[in-house]
N, C-alpha and C positions, 0 to 999 in steps of 0.2 A: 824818516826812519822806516826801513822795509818790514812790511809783516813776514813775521816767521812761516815758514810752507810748513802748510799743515799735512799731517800723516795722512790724510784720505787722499791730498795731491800729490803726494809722495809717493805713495801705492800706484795710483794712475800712471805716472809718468814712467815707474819702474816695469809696468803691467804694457805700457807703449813700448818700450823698452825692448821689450821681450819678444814682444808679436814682431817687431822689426826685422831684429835678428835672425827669427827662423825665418823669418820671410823671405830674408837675403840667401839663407843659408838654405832654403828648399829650393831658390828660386837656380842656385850656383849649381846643385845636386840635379837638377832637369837639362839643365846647360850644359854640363860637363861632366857628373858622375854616371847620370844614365845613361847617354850614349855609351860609356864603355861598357859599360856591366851589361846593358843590351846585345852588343858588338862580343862581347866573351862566349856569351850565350849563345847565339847563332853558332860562334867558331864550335861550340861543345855538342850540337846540333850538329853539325855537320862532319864533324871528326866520329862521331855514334854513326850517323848516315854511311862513313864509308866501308864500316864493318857491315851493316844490312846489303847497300850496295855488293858486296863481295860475294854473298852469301847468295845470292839472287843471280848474278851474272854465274855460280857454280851452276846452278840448279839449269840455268839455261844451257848451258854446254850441255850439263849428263843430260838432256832432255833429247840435244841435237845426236850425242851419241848412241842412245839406242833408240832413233826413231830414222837412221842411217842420212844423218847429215839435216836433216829435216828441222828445222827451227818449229818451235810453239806460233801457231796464227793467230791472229783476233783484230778487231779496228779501234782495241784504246789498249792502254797498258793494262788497266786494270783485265780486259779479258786472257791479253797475254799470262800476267800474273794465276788467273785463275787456273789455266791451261798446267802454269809448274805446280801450284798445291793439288789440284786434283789428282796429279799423276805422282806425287808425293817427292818432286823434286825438289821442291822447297816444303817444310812442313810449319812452319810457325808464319799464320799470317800477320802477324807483329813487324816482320821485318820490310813488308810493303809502305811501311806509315812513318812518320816521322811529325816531330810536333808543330803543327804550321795552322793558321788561320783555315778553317773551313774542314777539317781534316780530324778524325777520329781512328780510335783504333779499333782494329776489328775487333767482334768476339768469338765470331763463330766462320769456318771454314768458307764459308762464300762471301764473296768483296762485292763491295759497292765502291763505285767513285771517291766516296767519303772516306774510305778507308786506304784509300793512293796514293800517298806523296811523291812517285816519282814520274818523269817520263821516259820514252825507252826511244832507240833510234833503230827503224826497223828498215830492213833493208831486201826485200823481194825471198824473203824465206830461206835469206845469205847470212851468214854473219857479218858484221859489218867491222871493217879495220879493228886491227889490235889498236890503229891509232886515234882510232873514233871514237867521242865520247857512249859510251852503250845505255847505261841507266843514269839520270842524273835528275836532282832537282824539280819540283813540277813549279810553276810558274814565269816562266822564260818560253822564247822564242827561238831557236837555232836556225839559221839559214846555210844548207848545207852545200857551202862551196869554197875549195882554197883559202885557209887564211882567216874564214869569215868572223864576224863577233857574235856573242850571246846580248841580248837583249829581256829584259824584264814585260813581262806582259801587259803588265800596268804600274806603268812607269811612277815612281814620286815624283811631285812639286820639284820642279826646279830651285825654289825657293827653299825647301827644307834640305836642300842635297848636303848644307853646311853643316846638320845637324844629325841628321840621320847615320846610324851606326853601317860600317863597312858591313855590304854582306858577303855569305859564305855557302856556297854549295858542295854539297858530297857528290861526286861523279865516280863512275865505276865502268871499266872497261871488259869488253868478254872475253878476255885473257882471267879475267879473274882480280886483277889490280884495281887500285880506287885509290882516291886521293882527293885533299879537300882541292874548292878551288877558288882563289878568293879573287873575288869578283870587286869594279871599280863602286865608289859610292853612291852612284844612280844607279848599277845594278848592271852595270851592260860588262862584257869580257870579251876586249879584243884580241882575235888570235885562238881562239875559246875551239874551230876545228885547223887544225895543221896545216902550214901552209903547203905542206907537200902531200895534202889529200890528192888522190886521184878519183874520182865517180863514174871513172868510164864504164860502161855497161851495168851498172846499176843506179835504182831510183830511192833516194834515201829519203823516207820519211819521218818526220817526229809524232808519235802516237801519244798522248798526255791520257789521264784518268779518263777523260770523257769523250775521248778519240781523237780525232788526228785533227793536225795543225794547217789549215789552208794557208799553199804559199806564199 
């Protein structure tokens, strides 16, 4: 005849019980609820990014307009940028920033690197295509020819690429438009400039927070 389970083993095994279940259930929530909720995040990042973006590529136009076609100069965006708040074509340096790893908001009227989330595509003191990406995302790499793709700077693990949430970049054009642009899940966008870019007589460069992108 079996001894009766005593209430203290009885506590324990309901006590194992328990610890299992979240366990399972934290371990399903890492696997599959935060990728999305992650993946959400970014898109709502990014969709906020293309209002800033818009607001920015204004400021560059009225800049080019009474300075007679004359674009703002510098060797990273962040000096570009400083060029539109001095002149008071953009007045909130809030809208340079965006919430990313490394990256702060400004407080006060002069930027720092730290306070840049985007890069700019600068083009010999030209505007560059209506069809050209203008302000977008910092983090990436553009190579500016027909067609070409975007690429991440620093690329993830091949191995997490199953896990890691789709990203999303806010891109802004100097027409004034923007638009999210949802990028594959390593991070790269094929297609990302048109393939009916033409670069003839001009040398397009990409200028990031901390200046320009060697080709």
């Amino acid at each position: 005849m079996s001894e009766p389970i005593k209430p203290k083993s009885r506590w324990v095994n309901c006590l194992i019980g328990s610890l299992a279940t979240a366990f399972v259930g934290a371990l399903l929530f890492v696997l599959f609820a935060l990728p999305l909720f992650l993946e959400a995040s970014a898109c709502a990042v990014a969709s906020k990014g293309c209002l800033h973006a818009s607001y920015i590529c204004r400021g560059y136009n009225s800049y080019a307009t009474e300075h007679h076609g004359n674009y703002p100069q510098g060797k990273s965006s962040t000096e570009i940028f400083q060029v539109l708040l001095d002149g008071h074509y953009v007045d909130d340096p809030g809208l340079f920033y965006l919430p990313m790893k490394g990256k702060v908001k400004a407080t006060t009227p002069h930027l720092s690197p730290e306070n840049v989330s985007w890069d700019v595509t600068y083009s010999d003191n030209s505007a560059p295509s209506d069809q050209m990406p203008f302000v977008f995302t910092t983090g990436y790499k553009v190579n500016y020819s027909p067609g070409a793709s975007l690429s991440p700077s620093n690329p993830p693990p091949a191995w997490l690429s199953w896990w890691l949430p789709r990203p999303y970049m806010a891109v802004g054009k100097v027409n004034g438009g923007a638009s999210v642009s949802h990028l594959s899940y390593d991070g790269t966008n094929p297609g990302f400039i048109p393939a009916d870019f033409d670069p003839t007589g001009h040398v397009y460069r990409q200028l990031t927070p901390d200046g320009e992108v060697s080709p």
